[in-house]
C-alpha positions in Angstrom: 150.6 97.9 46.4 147.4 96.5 45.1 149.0 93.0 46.9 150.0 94.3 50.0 146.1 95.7 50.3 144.5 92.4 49.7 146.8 90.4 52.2 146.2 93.6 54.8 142.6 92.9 54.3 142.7 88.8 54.7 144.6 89.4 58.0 142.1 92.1 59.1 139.6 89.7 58.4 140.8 86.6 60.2 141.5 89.0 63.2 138.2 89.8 63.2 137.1 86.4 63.3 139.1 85.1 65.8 137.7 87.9 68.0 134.1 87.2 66.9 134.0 83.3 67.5 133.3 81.7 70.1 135.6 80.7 72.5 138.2 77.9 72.0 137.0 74.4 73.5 138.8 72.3 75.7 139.1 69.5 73.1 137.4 66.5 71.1 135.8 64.6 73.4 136.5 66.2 76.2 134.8 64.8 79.6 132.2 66.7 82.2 131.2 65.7 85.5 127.8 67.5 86.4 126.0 67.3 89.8 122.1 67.5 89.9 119.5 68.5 92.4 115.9 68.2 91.4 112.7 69.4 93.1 111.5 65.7 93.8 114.7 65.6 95.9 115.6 62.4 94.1 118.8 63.5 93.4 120.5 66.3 96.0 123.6 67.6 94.8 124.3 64.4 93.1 126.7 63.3 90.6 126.3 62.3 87.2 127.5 60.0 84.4 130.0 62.1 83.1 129.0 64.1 79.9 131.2 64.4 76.8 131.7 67.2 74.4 131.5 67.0 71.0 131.4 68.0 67.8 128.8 70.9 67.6 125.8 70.0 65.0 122.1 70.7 64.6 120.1 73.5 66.2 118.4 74.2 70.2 117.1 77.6 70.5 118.6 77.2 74.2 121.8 77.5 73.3 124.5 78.5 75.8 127.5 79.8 74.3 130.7 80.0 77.1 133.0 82.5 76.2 136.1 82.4 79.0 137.8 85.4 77.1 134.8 87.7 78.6 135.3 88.3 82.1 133.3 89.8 84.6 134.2 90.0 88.4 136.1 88.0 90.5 134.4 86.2 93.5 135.2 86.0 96.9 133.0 82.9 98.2 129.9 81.7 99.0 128.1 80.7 102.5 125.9 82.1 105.4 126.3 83.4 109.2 127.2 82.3 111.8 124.7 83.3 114.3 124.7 83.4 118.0 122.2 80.8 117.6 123.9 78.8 115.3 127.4 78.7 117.4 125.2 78.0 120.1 123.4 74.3 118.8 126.6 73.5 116.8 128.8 74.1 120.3 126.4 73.3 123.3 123.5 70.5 121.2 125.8 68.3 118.9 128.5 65.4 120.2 131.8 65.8 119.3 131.4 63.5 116.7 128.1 65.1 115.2 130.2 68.3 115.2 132.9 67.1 113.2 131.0 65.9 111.0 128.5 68.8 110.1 131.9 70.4 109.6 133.1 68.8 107.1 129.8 68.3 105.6 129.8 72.2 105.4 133.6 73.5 105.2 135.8 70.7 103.9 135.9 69.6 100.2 134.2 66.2 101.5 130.8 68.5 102.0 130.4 71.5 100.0 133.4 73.3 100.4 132.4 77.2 101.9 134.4 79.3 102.4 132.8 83.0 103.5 131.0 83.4 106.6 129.3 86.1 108.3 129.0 87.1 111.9 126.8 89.4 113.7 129.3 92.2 115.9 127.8 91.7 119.4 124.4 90.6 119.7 121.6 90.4 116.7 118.1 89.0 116.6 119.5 85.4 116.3 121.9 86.1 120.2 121.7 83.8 123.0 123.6 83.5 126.5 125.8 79.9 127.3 122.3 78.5 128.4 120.4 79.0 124.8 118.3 81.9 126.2 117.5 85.0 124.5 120.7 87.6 125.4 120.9 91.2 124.0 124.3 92.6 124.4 127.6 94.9 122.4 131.1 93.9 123.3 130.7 97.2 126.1 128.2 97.5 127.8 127.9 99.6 130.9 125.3 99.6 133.8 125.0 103.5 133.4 126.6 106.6 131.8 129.5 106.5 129.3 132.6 105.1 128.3 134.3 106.7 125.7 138.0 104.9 126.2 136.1 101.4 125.9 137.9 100.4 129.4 134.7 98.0 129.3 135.6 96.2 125.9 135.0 92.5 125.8 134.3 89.6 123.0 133.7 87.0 126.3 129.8 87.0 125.3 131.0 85.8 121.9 132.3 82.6 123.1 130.2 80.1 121.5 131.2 82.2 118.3 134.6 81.8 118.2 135.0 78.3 119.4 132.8 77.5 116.2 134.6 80.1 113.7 138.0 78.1 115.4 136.9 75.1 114.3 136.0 76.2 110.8 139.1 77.7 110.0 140.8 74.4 111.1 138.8 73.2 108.5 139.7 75.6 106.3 142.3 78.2 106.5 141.6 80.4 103.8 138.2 80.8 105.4 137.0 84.6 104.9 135.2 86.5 108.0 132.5 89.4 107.7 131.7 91.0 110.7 128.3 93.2 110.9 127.2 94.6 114.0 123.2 95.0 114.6 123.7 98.0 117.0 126.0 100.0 118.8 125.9 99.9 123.0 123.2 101.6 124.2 125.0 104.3 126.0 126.1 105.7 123.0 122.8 106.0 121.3 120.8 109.2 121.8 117.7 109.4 124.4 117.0 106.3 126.9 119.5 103.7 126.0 118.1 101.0 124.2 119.4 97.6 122.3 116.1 97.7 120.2 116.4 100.9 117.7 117.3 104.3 117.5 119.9 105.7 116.4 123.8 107.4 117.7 124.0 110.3 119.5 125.6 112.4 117.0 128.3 114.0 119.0 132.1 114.0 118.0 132.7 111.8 120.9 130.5 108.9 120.3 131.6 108.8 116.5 135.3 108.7 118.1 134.9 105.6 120.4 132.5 103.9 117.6 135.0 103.8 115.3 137.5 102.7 117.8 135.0 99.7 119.0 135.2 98.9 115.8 139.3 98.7 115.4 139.5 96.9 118.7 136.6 94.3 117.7 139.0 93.5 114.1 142.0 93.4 117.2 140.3 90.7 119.7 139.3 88.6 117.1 142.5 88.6 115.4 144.0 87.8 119.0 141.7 84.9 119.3 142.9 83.6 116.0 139.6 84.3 113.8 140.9 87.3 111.1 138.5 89.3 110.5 138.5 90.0 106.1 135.8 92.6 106.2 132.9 94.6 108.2 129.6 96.6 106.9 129.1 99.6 109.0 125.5 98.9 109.8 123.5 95.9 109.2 119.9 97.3 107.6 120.5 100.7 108.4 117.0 102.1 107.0 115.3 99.8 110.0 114.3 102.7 112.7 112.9 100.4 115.2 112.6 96.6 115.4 112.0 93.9 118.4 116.0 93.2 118.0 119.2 94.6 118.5 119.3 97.2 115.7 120.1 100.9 114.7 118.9 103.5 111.9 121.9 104.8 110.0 121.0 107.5 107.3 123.0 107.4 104.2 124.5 110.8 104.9 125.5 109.9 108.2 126.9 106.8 107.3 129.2 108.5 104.7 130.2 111.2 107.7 131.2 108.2 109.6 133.2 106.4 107.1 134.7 109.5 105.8 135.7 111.4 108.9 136.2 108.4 111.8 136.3 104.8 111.0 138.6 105.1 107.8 141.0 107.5 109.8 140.5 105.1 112.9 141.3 102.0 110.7 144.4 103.6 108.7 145.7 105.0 112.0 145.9 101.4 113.4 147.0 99.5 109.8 143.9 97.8 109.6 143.6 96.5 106.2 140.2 94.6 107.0 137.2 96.0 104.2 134.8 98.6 104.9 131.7 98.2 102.9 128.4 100.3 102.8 124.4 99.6 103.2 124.2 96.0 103.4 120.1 96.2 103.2 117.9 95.2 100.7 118.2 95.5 97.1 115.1 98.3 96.5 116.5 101.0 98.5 120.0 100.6 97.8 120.7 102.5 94.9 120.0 106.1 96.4 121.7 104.9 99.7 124.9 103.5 97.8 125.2 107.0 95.7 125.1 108.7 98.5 128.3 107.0 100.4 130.2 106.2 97.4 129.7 109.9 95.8 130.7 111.5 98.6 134.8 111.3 97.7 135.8 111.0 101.2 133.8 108.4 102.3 134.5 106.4 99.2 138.1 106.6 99.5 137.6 104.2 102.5 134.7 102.3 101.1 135.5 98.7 99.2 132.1 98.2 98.0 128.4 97.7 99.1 126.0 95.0 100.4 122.3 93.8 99.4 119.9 91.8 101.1 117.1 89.9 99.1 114.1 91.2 101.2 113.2 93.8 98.8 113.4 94.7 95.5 115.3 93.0 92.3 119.1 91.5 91.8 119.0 94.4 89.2 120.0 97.0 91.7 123.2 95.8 91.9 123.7 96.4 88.6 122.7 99.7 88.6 125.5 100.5 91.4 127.8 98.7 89.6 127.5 101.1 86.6 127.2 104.1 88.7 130.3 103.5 90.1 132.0 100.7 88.9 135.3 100.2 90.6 133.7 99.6 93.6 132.5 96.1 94.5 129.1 94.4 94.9 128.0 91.7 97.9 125.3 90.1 98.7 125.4 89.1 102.2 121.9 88.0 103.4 118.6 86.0 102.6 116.1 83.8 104.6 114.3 81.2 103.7 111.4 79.8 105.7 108.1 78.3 107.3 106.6 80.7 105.0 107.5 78.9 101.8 108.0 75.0 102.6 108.1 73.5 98.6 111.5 72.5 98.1 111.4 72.8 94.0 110.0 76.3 94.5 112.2 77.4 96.8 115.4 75.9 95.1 114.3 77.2 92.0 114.0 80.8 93.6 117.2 80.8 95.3 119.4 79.4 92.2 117.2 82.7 90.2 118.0 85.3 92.5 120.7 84.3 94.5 123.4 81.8 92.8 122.7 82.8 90.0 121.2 86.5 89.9 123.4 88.1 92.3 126.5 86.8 90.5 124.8 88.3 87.3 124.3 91.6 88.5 128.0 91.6 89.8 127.8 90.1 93.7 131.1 89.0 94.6 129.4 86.9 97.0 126.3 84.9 98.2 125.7 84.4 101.6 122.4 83.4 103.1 121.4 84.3 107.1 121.6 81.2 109.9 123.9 78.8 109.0 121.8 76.5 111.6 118.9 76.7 113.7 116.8 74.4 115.6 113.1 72.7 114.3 111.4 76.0 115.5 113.4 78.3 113.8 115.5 79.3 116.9 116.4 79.9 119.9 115.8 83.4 118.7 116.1 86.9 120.3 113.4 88.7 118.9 112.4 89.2 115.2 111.9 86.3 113.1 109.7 83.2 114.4 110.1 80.9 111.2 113.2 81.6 109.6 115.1 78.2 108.7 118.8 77.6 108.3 120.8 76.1 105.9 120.9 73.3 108.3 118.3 72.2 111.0 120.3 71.1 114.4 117.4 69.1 116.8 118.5 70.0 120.4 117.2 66.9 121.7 120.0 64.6 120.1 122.4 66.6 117.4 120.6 65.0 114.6 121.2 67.6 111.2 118.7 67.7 108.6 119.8 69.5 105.3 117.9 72.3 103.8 116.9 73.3 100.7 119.3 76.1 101.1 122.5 73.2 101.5 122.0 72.4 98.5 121.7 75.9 96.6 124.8 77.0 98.3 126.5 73.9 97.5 125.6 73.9 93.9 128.4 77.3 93.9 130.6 76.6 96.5 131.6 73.0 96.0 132.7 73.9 92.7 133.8 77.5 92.4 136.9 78.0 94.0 137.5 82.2 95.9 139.3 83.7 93.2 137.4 82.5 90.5 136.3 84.6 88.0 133.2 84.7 86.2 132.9 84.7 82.6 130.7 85.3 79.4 127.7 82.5 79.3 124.7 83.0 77.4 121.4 83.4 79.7 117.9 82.9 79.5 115.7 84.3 81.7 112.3 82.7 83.2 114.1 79.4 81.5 117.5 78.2 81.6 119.2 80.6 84.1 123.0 80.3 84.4 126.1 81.6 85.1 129.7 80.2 84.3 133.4 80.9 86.3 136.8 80.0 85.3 138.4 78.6 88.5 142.3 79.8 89.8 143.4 75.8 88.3 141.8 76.6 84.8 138.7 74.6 85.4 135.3 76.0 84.2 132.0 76.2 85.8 128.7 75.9 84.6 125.6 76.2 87.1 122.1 76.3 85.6 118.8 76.1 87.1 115.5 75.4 85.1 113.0 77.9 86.2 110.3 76.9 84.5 107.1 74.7 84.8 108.6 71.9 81.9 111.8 70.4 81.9 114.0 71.9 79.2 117.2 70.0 77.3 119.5 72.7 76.0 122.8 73.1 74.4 126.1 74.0 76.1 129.0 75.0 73.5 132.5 76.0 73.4 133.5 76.9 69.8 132.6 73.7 67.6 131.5 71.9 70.3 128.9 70.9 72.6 127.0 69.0 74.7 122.9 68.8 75.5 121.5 68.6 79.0 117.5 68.0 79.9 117.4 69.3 83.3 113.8 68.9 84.5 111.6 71.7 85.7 112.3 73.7 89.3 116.0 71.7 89.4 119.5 72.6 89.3 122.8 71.4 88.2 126.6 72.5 87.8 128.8 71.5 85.2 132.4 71.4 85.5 135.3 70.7 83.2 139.2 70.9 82.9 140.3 72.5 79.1 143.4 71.0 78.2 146.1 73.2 78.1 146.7 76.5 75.6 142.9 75.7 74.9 140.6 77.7 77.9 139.4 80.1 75.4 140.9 83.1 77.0 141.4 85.5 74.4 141.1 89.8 73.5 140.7 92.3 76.2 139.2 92.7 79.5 141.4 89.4 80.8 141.0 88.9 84.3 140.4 92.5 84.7 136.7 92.0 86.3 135.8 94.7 83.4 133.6 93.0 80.6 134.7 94.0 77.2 131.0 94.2 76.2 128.1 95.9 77.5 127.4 95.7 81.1 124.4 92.9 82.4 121.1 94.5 83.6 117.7 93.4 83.6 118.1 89.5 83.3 116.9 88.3 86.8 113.2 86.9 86.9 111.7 89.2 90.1 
């Protein structure tokens, strides 16, 4: 007896350390590529001599320990809208060869690989007509009165819009869509119609044909080839009145909507395209999410929620997340601009509170605003004056400078595949920020950005071993490596769930 006590306690024992330790590594000597961009712009997204893994000795306080076995959410992609204004310089400004080749410098695995896009549902602050100049309109638009049946219903004014999205998806197929419409047409709003604020009449009738403008928008894009993956009901809904296209949609009424209209509407007509809540900034999302996803009958309809950057911390996400946690995160907008031109700042920022951050605090996506606009931040249709795209399009002759924000984007989407899922990776805020994935093919993922003011060499490990990394201040880099078989370090539960097995992440994104 006293035997079969000690060997139950040697085997309790190694259990326990085999849970305990860190994950298994790939294997002795194993090789990884690594892809830098600094804040001297010296190096932009470029590769490496490979790195090697090896045994693990001495000691870095900046030690990060990737565990694969602790998984966290799965992601759905990476990327930014396209605007009005963007279709418009990529269609009507660039040559056909200029065209292709910003393509594949932006979809194809020759560039950096994207593979989400957004799109404004009728006209936003970023519209424009076939000529470049400033156009405010909804897909039915009426000279006066009503038209509840939607006999008026057209995409024509997107045109520019889908001959772009087209192209992508020839680029890449598995190309995901998100649709998010600024306002609804005028004559449904209540007092003087208006493109430019307020809010719906709240009649049964107007909710009716909304959420049918909705059903046949997913329709006639499908019909023009573009599927349409997912919409948010309202972009920035809290905005009462702007110089734009927009609309004010209280949290209660957005729920009311969801709940008794557009998920009826879109089960009625076999619509399995998302529905997702909010999509406004980060520090007034909690009380607006609670509201939509606590109400049961709007949240039986309701994927998820989606934050913008212009307020507020990454942390909010996480605060959803726990509130209500089978329900999914995305962050589906930021601008960067004249208003910060320092390209180390503003890569640094980004890779905090974006490509890294958001993921953090549970983001399924990252998606930043124009995907192009021209030298002066246009053409535009009100609102911003000095946004800037991921790429800058001159009018004149085609000619595509790259961004800061190519590169930040890049840095996730070149390397982590849609379907990935990220994984346990230990972080250090205001330092070496980071977060790891484990691709669809078994590959890992590494992306780390030095926040501070001094450049930093840390330790990555995997079990017994490692590899060290000086990465100098306000710069970035991904790592990427293929374990070898029976050796990615999956391991204990929560596997591929998108449910940690540890406590949940809060509170780790520098503000």
């Amino acid at each position: 007896m006293k035997s079969s006590k000690r060997w139950l306690s040697i085997g309790l024992a190694l259990t326990l350390m085999a849970v305990s330790a860190p994950s298994a590594y790939a294997g002795p000597g194993g090789s990884v590529d690594a892809w830098l961009t600094t804040a001297d712009q010296t190096s932009l997204l470029t590769k490496q001599a490979p790195l090697q893994f090896s045994n693990d000795s001495g000691s870095n306080p900046t030690t990060i320990d990737i565990n694969p076995g602790l998984t966290y959410q799965t992601m759905d992609g990476f990327g930014a809208a396209i605007t009005g204004s963007s279709a418009y310089l990529i269609n009507k400004k660039m040559s056909p060869g200029q065209r292709e080749a910003l393509l594949n410098d932006l979809f194809t695995e020759k560039g950096i690989n994207i593979g989400f896009v957004r799109h404004t549902i009728g006209a936003s602050d970023y519209s424009v007509d076939a000529n470049g100049n400033a156009s405010s309109y909804t897909y039915d638009d009426v000279a006066s009165g009503t038209d509840y049946p939607l006999n008026h219903f057209s995409i024509a004014k997107d045109a520019d819009v889908t001959s772009v999205l087209r192209a992508i998806l020839d680029k890449n197929r598995s190309l995901k869509v998100l649709g998010s419409p600024w306002t609804a047409p005028p004559w449904m709003k209540s007092g003087t119609p208006t493109y430019n604020g307020g809010s719906l009449n709240g009649i049964p009738n107007v909710y009716t044909s909304y959420a049918d403008y909705f059903v046949k928008y997913v329709n006639a894009y499908k019909n023009a080839g573009i599927p349409i993956w997912g919409i948010t009901v309202q972009n920035e809904p809290e905005h009462s009145t702007a110089s734009y296209p927009s609309m004010s949609m209280g949290a209660a009424e957005q729920a009311s909507f969801i709940k008794n209209y557009l998920g009826p509407a879109f089960k009625r007509s076999g619509l399995s395209t998302k529905i997702i809540a909010f999509d406004h900034n980060w520090d007034i999302g909690v009380n607006y999410a609670s509201t939509v996803l606590g109400d049961s009958g709007a949240s039986a309809y309701t994927d998820g929620t989606a934050f913008h950057c212009y307020g507020g911390s990454p942390s909010a996400m996480t605060t959803v997340h726990n509130a209500f946690p089978s329900k999914n995160i995305y962050f589906t907008e930021c601008s960067g601009g004249e208003w910060s031109t320092d390209f180390g700042n503003n890569l640094s920022w980004n890779m905090s509170n974006l490509l890294i951050g958001s993921p953090r605090n549970w983001a399924k996506t990252v998606l930043l605003w124009n995907m192009a606009l021209d030298p002066k931040g246009g053409p535009t249709n009100g609102g911003c004056t000095n946004c800037r795209g991921v790429v800058t399009i001159d009018p004149n002759n085609g000619k595509v400078t790259k961004n800061v924000e190519y590169y930040v984007i890049g840095h996730a989407s070149k390397f982590v595949a849609p379907g990935a899922v990220r994984i346990d990776s230990t972080n250090f805020g205001g330092s070496v920020e980071n977060v790891a994935y484990r691709n669809p093919d078994g590959s890992l993922v590494l992306i780390a950005a030095n926040v501070g003011a001094d450049s930093k060499t840390f330790k990555v490990r995997m079990n017994l071993q490692s590899f060290t990394y000086t990465l100098p201040a306000k710069s970035a880099v991904t790592f990427k490596w293929k374990p070898s078989p029976g050796r990615d370090g999956r391991s204990g539960p929560g596997l591929d769930s998108g449910t940690p097995t540890g406590a949940a992440e809060s509170g780790e994104v520098i503000e």
